[in-house]
Biopython code that builds the backbone (N, CA, C, O; Angstrom):
import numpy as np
from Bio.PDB.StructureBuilder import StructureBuilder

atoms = [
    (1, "UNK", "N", (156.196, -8.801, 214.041)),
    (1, "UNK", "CA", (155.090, -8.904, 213.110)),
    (1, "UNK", "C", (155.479, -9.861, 211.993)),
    (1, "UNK", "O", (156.593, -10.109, 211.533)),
    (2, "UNK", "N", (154.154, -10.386, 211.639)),
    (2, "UNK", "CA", (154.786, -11.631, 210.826)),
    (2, "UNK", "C", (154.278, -10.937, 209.354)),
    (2, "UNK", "O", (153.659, -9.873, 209.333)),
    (3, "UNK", "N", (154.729, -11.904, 207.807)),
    (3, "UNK", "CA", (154.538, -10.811, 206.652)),
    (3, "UNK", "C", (153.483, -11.579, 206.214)),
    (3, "UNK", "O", (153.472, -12.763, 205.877)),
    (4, "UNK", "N", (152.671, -10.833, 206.254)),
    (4, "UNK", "CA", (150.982, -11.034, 206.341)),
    (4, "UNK", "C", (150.221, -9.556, 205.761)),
    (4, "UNK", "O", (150.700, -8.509, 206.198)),
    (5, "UNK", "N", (148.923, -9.455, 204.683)),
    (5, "UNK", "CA", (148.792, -8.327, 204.704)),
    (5, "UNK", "C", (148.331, -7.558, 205.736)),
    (5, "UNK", "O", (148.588, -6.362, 205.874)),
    (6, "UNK", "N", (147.395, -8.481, 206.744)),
    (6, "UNK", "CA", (146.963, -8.048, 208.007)),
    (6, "UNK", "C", (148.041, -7.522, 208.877)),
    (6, "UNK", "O", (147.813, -6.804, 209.850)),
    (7, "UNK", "N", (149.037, -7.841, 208.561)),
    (7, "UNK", "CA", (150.035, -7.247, 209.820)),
    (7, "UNK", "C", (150.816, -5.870, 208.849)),
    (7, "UNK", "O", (151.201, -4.875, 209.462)),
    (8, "UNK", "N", (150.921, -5.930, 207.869)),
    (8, "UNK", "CA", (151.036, -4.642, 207.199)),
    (8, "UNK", "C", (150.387, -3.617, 206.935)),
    (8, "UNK", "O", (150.966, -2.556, 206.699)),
    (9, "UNK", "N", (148.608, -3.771, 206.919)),
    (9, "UNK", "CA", (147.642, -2.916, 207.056)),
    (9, "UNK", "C", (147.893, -2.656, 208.397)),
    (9, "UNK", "O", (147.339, -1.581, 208.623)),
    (10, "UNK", "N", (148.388, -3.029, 209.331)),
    (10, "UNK", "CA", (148.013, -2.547, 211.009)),
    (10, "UNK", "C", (149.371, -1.851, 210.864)),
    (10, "UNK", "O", (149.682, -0.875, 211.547)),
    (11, "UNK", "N", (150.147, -2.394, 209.954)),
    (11, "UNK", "CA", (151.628, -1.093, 210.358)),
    (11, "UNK", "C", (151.120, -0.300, 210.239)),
    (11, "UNK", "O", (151.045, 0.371, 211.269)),
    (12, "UNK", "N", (150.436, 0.241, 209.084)),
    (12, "UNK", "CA", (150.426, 1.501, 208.459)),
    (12, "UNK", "C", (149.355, 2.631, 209.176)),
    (12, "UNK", "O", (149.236, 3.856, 209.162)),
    (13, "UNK", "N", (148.642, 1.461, 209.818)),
    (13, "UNK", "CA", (147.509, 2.442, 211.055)),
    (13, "UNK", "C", (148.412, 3.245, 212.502)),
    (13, "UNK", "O", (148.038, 4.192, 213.195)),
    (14, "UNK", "N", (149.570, 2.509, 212.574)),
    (14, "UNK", "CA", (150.358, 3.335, 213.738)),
    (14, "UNK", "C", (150.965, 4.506, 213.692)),
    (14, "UNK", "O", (151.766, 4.683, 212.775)),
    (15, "UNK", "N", (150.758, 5.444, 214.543)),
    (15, "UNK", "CA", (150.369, 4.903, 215.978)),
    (15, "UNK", "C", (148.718, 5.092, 215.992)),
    (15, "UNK", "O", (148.004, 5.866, 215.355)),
    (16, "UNK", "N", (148.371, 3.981, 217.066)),
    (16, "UNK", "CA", (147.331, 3.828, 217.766)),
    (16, "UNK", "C", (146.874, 4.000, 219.065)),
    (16, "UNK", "O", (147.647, 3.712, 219.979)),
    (17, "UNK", "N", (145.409, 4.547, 219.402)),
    (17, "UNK", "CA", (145.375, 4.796, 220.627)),
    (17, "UNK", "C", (144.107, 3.639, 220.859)),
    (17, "UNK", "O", (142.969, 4.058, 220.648)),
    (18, "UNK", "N", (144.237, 2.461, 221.207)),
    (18, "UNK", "CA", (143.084, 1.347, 221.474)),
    (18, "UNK", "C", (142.944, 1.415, 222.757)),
    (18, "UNK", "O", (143.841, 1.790, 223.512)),
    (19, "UNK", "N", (141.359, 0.916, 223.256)),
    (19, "UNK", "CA", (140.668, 0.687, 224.156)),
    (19, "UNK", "C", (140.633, -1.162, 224.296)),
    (19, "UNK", "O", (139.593, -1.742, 223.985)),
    (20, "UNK", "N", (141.460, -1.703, 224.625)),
    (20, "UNK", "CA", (141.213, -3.008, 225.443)),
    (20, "UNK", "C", (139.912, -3.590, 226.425)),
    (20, "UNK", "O", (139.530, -2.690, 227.174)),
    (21, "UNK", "N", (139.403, -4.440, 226.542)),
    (21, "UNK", "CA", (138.718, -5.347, 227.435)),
    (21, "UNK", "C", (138.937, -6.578, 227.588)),
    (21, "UNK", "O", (139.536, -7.073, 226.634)),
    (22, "UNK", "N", (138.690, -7.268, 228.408)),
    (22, "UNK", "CA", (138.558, -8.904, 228.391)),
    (22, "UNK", "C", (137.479, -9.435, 227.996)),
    (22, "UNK", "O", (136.349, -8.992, 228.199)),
    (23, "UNK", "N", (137.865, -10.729, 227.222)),
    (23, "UNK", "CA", (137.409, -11.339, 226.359)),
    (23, "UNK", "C", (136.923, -13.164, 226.399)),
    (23, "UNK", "O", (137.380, -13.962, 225.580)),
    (24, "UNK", "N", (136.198, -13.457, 227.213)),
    (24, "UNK", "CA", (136.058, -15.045, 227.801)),
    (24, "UNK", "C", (137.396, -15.112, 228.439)),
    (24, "UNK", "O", (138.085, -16.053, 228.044)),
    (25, "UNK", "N", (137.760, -14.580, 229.052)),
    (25, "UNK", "CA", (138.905, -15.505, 230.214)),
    (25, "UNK", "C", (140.429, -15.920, 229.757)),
    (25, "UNK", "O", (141.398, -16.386, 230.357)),
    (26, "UNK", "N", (140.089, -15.405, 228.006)),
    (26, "UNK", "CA", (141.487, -15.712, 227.442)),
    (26, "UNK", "C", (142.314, -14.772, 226.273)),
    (26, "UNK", "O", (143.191, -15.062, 225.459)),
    (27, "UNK", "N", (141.755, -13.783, 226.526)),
    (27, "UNK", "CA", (141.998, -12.558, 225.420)),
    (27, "UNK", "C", (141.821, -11.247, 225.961)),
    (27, "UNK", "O", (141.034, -10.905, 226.844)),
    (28, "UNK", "N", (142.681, -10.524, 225.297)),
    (28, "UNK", "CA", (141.940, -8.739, 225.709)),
    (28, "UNK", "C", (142.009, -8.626, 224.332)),
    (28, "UNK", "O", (142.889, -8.957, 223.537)),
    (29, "UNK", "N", (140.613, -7.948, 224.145)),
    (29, "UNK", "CA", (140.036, -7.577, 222.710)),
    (29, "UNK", "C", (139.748, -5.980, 222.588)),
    (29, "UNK", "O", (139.309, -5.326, 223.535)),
    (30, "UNK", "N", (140.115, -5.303, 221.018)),
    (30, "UNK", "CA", (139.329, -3.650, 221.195)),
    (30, "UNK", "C", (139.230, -4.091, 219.745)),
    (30, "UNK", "O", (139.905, -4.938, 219.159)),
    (31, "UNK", "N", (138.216, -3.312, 219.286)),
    (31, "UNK", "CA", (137.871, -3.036, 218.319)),
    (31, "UNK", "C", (138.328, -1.806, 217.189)),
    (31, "UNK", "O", (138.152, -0.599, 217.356)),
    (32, "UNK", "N", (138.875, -2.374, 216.162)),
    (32, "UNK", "CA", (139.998, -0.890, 215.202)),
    (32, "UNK", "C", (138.687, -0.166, 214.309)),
    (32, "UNK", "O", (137.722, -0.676, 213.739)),
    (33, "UNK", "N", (139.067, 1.046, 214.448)),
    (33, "UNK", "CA", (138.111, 2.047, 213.682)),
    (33, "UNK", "C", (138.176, 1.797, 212.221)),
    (33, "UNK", "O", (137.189, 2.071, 211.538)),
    (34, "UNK", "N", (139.430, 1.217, 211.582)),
    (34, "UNK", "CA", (139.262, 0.753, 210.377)),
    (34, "UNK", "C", (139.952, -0.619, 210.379)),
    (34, "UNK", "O", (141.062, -0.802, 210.878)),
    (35, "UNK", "N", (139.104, -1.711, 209.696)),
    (35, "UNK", "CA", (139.538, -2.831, 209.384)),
    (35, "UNK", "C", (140.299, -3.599, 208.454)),
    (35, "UNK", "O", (139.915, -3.861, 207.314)),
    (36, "UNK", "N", (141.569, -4.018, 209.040)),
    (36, "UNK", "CA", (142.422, -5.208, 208.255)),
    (36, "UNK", "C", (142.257, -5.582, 206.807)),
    (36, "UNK", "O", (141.181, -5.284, 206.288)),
    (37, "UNK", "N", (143.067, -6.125, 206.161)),
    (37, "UNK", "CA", (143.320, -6.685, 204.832)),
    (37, "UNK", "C", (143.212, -8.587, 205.459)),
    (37, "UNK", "O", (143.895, -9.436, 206.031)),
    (38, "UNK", "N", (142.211, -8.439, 205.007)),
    (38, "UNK", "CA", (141.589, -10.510, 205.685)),
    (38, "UNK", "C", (142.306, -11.371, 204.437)),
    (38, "UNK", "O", (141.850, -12.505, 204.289)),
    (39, "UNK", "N", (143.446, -10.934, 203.466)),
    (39, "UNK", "CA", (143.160, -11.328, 201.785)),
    (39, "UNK", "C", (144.400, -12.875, 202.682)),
    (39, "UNK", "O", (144.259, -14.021, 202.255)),
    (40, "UNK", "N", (145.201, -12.659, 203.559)),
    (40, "UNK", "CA", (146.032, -13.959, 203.682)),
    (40, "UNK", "C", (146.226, -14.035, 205.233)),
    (40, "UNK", "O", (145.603, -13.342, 206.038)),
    (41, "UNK", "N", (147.085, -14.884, 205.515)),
    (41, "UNK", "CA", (147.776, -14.959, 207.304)),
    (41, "UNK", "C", (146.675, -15.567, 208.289)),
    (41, "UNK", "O", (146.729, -15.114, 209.432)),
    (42, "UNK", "N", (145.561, -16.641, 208.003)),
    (42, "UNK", "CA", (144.757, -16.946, 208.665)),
    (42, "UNK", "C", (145.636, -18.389, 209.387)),
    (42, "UNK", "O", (146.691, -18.865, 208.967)),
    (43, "UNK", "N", (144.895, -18.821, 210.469)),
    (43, "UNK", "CA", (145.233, -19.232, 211.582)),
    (43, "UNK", "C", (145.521, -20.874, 211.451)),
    (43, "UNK", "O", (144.528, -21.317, 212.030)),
    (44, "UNK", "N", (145.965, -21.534, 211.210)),
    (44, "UNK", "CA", (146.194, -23.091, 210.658)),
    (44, "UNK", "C", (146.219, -23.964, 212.160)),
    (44, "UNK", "O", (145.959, -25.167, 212.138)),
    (45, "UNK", "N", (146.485, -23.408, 213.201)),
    (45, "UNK", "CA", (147.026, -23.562, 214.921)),
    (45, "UNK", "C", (146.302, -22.888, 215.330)),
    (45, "UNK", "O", (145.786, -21.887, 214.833)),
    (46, "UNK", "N", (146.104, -23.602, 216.800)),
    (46, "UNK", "CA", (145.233, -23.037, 217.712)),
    (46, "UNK", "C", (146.039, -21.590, 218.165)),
    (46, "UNK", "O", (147.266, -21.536, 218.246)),
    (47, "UNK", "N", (145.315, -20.661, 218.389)),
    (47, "UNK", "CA", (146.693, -19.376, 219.160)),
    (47, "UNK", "C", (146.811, -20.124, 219.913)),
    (47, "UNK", "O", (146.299, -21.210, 220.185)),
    (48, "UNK", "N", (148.035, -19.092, 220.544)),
    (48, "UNK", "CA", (148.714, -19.515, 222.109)),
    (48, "UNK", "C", (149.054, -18.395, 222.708)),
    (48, "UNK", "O", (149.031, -17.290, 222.166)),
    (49, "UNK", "N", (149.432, -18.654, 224.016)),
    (49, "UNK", "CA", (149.765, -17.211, 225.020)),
    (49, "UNK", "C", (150.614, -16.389, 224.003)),
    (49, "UNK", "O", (151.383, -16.931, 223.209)),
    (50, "UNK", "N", (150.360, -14.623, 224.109)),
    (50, "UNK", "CA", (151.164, -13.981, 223.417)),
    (50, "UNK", "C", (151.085, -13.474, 222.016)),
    (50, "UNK", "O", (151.589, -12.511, 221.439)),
    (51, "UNK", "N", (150.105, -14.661, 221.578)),
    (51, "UNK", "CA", (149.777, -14.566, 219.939)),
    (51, "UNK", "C", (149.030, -12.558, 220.201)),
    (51, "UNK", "O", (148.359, -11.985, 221.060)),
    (52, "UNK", "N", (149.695, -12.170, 218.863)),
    (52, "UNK", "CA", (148.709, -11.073, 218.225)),
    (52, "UNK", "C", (148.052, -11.064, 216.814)),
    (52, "UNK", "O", (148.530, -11.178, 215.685)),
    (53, "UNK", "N", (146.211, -10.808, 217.494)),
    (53, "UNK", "CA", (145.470, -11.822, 216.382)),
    (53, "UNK", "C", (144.690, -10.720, 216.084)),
    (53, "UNK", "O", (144.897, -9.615, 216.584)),
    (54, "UNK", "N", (143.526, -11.033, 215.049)),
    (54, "UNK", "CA", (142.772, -9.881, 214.093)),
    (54, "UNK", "C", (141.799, -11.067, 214.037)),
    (54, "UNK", "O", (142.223, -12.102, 213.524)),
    (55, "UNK", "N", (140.514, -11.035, 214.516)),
    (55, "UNK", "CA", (139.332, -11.585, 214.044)),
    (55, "UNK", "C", (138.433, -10.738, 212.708)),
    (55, "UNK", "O", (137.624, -9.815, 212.801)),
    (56, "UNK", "N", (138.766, -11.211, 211.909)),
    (56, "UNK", "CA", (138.128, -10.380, 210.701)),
    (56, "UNK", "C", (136.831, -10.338, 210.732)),
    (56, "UNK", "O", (136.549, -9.164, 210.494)),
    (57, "UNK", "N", (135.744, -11.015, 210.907)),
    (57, "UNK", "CA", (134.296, -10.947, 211.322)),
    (57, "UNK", "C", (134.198, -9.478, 211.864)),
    (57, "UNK", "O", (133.672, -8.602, 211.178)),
    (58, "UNK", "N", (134.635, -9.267, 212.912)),
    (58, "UNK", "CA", (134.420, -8.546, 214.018)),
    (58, "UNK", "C", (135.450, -6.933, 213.487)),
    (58, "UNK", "O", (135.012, -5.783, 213.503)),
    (59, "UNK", "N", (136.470, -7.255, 213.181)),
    (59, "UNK", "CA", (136.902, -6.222, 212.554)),
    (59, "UNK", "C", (138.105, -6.033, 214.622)),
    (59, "UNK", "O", (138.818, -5.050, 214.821)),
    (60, "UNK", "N", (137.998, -6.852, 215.382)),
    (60, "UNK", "CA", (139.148, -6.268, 216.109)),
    (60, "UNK", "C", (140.140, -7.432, 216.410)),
    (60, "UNK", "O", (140.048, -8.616, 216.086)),
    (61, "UNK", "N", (141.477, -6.548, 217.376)),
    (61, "UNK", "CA", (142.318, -7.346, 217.148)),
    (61, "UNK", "C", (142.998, -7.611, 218.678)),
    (61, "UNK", "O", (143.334, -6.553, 219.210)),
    (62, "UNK", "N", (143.234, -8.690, 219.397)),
    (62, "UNK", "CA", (143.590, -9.166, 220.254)),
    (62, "UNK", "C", (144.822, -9.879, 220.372)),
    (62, "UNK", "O", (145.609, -10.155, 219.466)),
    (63, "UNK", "N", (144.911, -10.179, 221.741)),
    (63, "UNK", "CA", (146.390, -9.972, 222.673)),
    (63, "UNK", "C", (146.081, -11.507, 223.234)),
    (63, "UNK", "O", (146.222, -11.187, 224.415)),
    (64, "UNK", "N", (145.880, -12.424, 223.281)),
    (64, "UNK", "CA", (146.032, -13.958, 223.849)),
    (64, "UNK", "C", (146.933, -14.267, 224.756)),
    (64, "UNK", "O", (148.108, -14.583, 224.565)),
    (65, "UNK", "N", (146.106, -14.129, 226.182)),
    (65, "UNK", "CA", (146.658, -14.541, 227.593)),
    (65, "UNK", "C", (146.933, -15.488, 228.231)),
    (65, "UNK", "O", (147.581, -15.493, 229.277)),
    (66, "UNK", "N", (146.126, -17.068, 227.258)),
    (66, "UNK", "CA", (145.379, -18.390, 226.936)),
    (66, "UNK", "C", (145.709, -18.741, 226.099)),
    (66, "UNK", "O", (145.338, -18.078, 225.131)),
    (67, "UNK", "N", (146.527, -19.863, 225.803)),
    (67, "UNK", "CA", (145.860, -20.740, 224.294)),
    (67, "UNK", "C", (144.253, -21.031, 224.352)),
    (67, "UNK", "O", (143.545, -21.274, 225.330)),
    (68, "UNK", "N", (143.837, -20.893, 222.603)),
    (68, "UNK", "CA", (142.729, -20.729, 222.506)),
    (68, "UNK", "C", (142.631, -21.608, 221.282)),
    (68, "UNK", "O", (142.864, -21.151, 220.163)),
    (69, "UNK", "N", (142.214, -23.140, 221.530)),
    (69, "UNK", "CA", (142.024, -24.342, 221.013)),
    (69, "UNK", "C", (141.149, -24.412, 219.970)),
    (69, "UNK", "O", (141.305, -25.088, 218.953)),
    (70, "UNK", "N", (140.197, -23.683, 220.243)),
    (70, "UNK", "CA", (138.910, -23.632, 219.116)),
    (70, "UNK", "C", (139.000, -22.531, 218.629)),
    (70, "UNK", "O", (138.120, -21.695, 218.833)),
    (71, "UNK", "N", (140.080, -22.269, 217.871)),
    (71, "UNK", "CA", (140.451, -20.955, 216.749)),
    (71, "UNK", "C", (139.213, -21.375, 215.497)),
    (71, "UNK", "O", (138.827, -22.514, 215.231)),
    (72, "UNK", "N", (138.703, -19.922, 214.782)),
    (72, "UNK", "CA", (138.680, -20.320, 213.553)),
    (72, "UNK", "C", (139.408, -19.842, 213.076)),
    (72, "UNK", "O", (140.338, -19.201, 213.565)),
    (73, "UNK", "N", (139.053, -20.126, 211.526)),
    (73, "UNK", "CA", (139.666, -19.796, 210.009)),
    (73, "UNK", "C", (139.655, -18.344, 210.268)),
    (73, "UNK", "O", (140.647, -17.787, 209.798)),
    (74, "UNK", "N", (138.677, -17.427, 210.985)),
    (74, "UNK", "CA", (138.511, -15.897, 210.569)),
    (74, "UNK", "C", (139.672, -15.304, 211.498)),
    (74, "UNK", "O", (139.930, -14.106, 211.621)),
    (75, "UNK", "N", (140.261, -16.271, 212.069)),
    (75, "UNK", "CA", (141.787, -15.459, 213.160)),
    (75, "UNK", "C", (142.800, -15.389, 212.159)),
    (75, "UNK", "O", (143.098, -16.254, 211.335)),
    (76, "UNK", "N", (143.357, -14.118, 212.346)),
    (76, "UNK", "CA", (144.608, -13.743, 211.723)),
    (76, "UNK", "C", (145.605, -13.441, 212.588)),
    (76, "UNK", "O", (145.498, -12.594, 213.474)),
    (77, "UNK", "N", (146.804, -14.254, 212.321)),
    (77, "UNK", "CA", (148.071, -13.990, 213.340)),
    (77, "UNK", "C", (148.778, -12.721, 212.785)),
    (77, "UNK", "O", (149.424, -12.826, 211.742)),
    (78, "UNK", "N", (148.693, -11.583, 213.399)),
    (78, "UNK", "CA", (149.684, -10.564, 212.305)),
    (78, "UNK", "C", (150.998, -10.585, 212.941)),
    (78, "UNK", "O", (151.834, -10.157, 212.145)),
    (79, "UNK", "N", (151.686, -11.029, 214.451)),
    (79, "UNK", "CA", (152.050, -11.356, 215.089)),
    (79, "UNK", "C", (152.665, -12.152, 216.426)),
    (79, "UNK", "O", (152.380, -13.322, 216.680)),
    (80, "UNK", "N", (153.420, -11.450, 217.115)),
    (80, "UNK", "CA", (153.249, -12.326, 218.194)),
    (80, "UNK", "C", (153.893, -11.258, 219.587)),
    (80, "UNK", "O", (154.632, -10.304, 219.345)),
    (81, "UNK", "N", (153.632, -11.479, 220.443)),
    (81, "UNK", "CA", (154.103, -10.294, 221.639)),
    (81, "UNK", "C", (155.297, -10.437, 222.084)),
    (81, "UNK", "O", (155.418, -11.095, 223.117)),
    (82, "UNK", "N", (156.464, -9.893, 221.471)),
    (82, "UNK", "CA", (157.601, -10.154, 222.525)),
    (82, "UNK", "C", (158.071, -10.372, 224.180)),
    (82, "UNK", "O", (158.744, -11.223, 224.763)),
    (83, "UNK", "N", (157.198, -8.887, 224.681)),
    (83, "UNK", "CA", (157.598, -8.661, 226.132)),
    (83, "UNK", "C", (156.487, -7.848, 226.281)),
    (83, "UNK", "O", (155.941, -7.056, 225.512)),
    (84, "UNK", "N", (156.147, -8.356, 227.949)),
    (84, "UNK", "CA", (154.846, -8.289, 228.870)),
    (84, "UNK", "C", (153.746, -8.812, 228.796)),
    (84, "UNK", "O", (152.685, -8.447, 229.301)),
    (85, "UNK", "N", (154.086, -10.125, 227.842)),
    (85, "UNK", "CA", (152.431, -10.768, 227.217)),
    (85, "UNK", "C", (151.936, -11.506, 229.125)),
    (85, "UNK", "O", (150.799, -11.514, 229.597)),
    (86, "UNK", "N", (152.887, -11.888, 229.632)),
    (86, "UNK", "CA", (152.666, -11.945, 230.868)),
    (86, "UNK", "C", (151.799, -11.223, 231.754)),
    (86, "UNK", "O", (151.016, -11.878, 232.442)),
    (87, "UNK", "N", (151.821, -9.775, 231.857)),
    (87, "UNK", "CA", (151.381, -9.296, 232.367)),
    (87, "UNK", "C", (149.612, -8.997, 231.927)),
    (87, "UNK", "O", (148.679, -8.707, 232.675)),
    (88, "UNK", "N", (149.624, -9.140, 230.894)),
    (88, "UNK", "CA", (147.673, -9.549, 230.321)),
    (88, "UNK", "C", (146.880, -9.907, 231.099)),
    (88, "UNK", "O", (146.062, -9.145, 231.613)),
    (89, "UNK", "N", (146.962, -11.088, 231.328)),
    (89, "UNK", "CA", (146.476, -11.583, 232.462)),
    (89, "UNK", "C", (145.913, -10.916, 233.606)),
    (89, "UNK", "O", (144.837, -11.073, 234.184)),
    (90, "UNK", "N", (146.976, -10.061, 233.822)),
    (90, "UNK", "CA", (146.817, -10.017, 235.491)),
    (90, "UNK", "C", (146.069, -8.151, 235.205)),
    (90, "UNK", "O", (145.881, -7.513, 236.240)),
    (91, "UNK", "N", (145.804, -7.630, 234.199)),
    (91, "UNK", "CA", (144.813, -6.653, 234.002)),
    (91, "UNK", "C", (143.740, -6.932, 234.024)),
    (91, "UNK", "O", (143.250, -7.733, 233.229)),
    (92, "UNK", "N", (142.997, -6.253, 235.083)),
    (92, "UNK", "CA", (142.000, -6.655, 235.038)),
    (92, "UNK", "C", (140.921, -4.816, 235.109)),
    (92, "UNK", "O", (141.133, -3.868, 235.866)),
    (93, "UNK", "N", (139.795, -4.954, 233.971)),
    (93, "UNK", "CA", (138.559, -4.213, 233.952)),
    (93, "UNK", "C", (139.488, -3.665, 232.365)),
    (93, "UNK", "O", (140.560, -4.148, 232.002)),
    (94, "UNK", "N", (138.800, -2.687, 231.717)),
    (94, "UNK", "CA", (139.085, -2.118, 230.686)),
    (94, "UNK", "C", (140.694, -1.264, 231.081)),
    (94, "UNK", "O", (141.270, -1.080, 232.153)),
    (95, "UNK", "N", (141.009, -0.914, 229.765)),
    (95, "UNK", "CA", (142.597, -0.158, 229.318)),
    (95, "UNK", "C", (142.725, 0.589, 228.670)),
    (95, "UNK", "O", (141.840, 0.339, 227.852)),
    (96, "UNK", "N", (143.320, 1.649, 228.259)),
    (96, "UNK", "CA", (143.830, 1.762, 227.148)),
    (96, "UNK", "C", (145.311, 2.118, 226.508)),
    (96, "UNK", "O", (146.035, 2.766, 227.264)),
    (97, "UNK", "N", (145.638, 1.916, 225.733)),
    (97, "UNK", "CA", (147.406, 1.763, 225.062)),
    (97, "UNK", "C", (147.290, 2.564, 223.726)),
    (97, "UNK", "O", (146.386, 2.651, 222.896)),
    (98, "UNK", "N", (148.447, 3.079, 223.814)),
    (98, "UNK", "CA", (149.126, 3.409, 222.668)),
    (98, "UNK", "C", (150.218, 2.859, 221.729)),
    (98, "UNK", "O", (151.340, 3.286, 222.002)),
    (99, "UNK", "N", (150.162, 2.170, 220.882)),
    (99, "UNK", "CA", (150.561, 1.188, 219.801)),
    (99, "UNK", "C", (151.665, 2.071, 218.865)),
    (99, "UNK", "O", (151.507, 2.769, 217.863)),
    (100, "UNK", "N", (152.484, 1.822, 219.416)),
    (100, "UNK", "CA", (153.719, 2.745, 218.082)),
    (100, "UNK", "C", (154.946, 1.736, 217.612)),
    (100, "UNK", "O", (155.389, 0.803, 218.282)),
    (101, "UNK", "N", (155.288, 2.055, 216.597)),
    (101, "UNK", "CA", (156.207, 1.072, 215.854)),
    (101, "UNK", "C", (157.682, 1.425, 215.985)),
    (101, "UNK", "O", (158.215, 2.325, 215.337)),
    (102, "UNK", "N", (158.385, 0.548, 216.990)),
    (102, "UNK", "CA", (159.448, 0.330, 217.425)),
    (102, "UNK", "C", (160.391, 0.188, 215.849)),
    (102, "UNK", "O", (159.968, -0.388, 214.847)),
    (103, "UNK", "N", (161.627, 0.820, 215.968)),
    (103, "UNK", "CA", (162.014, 0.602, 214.514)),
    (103, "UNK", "C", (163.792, 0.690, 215.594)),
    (103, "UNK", "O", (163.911, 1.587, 216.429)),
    (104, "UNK", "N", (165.004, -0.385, 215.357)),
    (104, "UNK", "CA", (166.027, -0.402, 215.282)),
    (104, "UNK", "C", (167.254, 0.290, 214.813)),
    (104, "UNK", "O", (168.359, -0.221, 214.995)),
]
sb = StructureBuilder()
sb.init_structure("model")
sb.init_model(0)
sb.init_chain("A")
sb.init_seg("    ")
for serial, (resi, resn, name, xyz) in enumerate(atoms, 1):
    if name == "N":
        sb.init_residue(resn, " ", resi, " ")
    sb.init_atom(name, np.array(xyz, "f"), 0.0, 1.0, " ", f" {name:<3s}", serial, name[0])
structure = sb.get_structure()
């Protein structure tokens, strides 16, 4: 997670139990019951495979399977996926995951 308030408001929501879907061919998207801190961490670069993003409009936050060239301003990177961003892709129909914060 990168230090962003968006990626610190989503610490503090874990754990999570999200519902995933696909999203045009290049994202799995769910929608969070409560929404992000939009105040910094917006998108300057197109995402890319792996990115973990927060569309503030919309209030959810996605998993990028695709670089996705025509980012706007309202994408927030709160991260990025270490391991299995690979496997995105190859899910296919709805999901759901549980989001807990790995600590060293």
């Amino acid at each position: 997670m990168y230090d962003n308030s968006a990626s610190m408001a989503f610490l503090a929501q874990l754990p999570l139990k999200v519902a995933f879907e696909d999203y045009i061919g290049k994202e799995k998207i769910s929608i969070l019951q409560k929404r992000l801190s939009a105040d910094d961490g917006q998108a300057v670069d197109p995402s890319k495979k792996g990115d973990f993003a927060y569309y503030a409009p919309w209030g959810n936050i996605a998993i990028f399977y695709k670089g996705f060239e025509d980012a706007t301003n309202d994408l927030i990177i709160p991260g990025q996926i270490e391991s299995g961003k690979e496997n995105a892709e190859n899910i296919h129909g709805d999901f759901t995951v549980t989001i807990e914060k790995v600590t060293n």
